[in-house]
ZAFIKE-616684 format. One record per residue (C-alpha): residue number from 0; residue in three letters; z, x, y. Coordinates in Angstrom, 3 decimals, padded with zeros to 6 digits. Last residue first. Layout:
<atoms>
+-----+------+----------+----------+----------+
|  nr | rest |       c3 |       c1 |       c2 |
+-----+------+----------+----------+----------+
| NUM |  ala |        Z |        X |        Y |
...
+-----+------+----------+----------+----------+
</atoms>
This chain:
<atoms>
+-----+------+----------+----------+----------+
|  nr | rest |       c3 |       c1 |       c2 |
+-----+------+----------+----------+----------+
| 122 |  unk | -003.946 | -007.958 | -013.846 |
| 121 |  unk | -007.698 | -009.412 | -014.363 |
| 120 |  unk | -011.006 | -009.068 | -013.921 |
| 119 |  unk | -011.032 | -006.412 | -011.761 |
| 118 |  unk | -014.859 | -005.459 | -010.675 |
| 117 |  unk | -015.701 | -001.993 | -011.267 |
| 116 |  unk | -018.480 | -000.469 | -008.822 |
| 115 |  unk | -021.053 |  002.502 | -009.552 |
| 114 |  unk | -021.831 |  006.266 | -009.089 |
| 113 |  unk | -023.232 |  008.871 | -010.334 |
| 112 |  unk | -022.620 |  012.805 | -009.898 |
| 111 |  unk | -024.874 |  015.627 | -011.916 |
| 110 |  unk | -023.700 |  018.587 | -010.037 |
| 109 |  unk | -020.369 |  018.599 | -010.917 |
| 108 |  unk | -021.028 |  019.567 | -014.655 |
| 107 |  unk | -018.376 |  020.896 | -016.467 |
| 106 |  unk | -015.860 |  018.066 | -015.397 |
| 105 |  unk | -018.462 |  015.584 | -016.704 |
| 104 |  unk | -019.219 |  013.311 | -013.600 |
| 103 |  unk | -018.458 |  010.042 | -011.674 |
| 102 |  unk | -018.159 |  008.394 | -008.631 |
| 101 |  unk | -016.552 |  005.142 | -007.433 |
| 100 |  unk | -017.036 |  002.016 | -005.504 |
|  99 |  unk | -013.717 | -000.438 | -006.377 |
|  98 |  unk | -013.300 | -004.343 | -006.984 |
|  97 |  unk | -011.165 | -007.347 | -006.669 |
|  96 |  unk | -011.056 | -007.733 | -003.013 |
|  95 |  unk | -012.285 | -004.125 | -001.831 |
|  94 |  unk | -011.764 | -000.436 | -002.960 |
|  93 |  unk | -013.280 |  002.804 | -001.454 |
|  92 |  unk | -013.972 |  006.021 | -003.147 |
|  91 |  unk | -012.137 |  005.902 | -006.446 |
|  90 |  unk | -012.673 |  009.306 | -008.255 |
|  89 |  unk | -013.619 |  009.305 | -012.253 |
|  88 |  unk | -014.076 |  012.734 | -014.038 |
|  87 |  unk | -015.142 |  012.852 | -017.279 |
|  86 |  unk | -013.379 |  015.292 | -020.215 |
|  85 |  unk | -015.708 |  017.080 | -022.007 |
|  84 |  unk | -015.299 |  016.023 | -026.296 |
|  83 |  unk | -018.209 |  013.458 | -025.731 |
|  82 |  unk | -020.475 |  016.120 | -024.972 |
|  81 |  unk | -019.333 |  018.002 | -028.270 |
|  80 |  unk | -020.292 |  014.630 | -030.020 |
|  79 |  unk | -018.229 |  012.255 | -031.768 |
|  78 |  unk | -015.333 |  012.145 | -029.891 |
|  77 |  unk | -012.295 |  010.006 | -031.031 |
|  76 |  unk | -009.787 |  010.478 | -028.203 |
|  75 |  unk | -012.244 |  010.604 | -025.488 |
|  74 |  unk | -010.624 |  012.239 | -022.217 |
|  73 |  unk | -011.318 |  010.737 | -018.561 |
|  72 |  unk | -009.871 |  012.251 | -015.701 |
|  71 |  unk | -008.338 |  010.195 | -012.583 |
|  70 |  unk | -008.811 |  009.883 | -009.300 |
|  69 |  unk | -007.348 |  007.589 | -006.527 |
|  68 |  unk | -003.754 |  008.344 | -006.499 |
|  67 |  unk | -004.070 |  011.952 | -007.429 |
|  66 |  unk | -004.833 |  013.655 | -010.402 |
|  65 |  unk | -004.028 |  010.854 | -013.193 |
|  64 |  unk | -004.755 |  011.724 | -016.575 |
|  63 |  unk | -006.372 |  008.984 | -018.839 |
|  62 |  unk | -006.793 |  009.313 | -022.414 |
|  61 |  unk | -009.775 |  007.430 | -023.672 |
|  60 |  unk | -010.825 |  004.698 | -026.595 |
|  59 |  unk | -014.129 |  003.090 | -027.563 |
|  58 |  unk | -014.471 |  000.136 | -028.970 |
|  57 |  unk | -018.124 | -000.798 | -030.267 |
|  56 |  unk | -019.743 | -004.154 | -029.325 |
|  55 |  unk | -022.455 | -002.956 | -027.276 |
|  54 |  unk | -019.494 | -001.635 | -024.936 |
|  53 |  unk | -016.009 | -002.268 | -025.277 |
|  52 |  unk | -013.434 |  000.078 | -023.763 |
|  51 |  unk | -010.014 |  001.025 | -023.929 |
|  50 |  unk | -008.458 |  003.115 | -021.187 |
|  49 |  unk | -005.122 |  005.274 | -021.988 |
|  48 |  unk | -002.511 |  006.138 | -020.512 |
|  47 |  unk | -001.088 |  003.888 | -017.499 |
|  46 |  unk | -003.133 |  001.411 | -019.204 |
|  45 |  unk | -006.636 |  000.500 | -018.467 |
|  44 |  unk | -008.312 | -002.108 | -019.994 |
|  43 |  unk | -012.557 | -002.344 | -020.576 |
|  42 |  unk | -015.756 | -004.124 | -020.322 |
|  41 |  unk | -018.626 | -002.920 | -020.165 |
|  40 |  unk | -022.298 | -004.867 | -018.814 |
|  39 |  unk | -025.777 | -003.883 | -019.697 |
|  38 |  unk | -028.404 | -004.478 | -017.253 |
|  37 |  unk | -032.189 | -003.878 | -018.601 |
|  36 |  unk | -034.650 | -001.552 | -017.120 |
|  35 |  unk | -033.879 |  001.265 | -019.796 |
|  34 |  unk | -029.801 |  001.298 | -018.533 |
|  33 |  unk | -029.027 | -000.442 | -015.359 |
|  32 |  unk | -025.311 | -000.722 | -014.627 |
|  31 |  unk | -022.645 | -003.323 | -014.966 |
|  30 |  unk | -018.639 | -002.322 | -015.361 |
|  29 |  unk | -016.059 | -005.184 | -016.082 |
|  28 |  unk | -012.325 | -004.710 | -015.933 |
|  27 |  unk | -008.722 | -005.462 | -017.304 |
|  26 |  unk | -005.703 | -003.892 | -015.684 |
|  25 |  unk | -004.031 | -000.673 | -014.715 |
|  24 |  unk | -004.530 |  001.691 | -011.883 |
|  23 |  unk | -006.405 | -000.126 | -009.744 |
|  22 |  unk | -004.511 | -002.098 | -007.480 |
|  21 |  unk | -003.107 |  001.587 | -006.866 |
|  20 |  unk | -006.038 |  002.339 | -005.760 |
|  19 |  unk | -005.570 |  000.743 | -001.876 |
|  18 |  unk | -008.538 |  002.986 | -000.546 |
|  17 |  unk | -009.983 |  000.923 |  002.523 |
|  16 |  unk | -012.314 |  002.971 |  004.704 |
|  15 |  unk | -011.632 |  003.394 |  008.114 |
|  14 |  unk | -013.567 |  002.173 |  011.022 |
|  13 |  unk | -011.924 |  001.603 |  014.034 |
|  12 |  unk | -010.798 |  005.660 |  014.620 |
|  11 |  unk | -014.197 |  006.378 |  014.545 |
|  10 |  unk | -015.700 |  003.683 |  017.488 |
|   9 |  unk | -012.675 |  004.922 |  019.677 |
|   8 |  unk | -013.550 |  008.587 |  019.379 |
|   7 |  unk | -017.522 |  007.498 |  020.113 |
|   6 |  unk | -016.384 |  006.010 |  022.991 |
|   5 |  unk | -014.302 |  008.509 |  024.257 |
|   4 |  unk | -016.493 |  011.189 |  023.898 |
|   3 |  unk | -019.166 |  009.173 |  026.104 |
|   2 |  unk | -017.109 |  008.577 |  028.591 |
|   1 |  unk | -015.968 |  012.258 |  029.010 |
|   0 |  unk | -019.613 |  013.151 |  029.264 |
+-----+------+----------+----------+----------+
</atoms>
């Protein structure tokens, strides 16, 4: 039994899941996701305060709030709908090369959690 403890101990402590988000804080990036059965691609800069993104070619702008080192909070500074107006949250769940896995919901609605990967397209 003690074998077998030990084992599975040293088969966990190998495998840990890279989380350098830092890399990540600031930048230029591109965001691809499956919308209607097509894929649509967004591309967008991060600041250390705000996130600008281009989408469908429309600019959209956000203020960004930093929780910890690997998640943030979303904010639209123009909203146009009262959905728009709830801030998103955005936590970084493991990062590699160039790009990051993440998941994201409204703030109000934790429930309803998706989740994609950014690729960083340049410092």
């Amino acid at each position: 039994m003690k074998k077998i403890l030990i084992i599975a101990v040293l088969f966990t402590s190998c495998y840990k899941v890279e989380r350098n988000c830092f890399d990540f804080k600031t930048g230029e990036f591109e965001f691809s996701s499956i919308i209607n059965d097509s894929l649509v691609t967004s591309q967008f800069t991060r600041t250390d305060e705000f996130e600008i993104e281009l989408f469908n070619g429309i600019e959209d702008s956000s203020s960004i709030k930093w929780v910890n080192e690997c998640e943030f909070l979303l904010t639209k500074l123009n909203p146009r709908t009262n959905q728009e107006k709830r801030p998103v949250r955005i936590k970084i769940l493991r990062t590699y090369g160039e790009s990051y896995d993440f998941e994201y919901s409204q703030v109000n609605n934790p429930q309803s959690i998706n989740r994609g990967t950014v690729k960083k397209t340049s410092n």
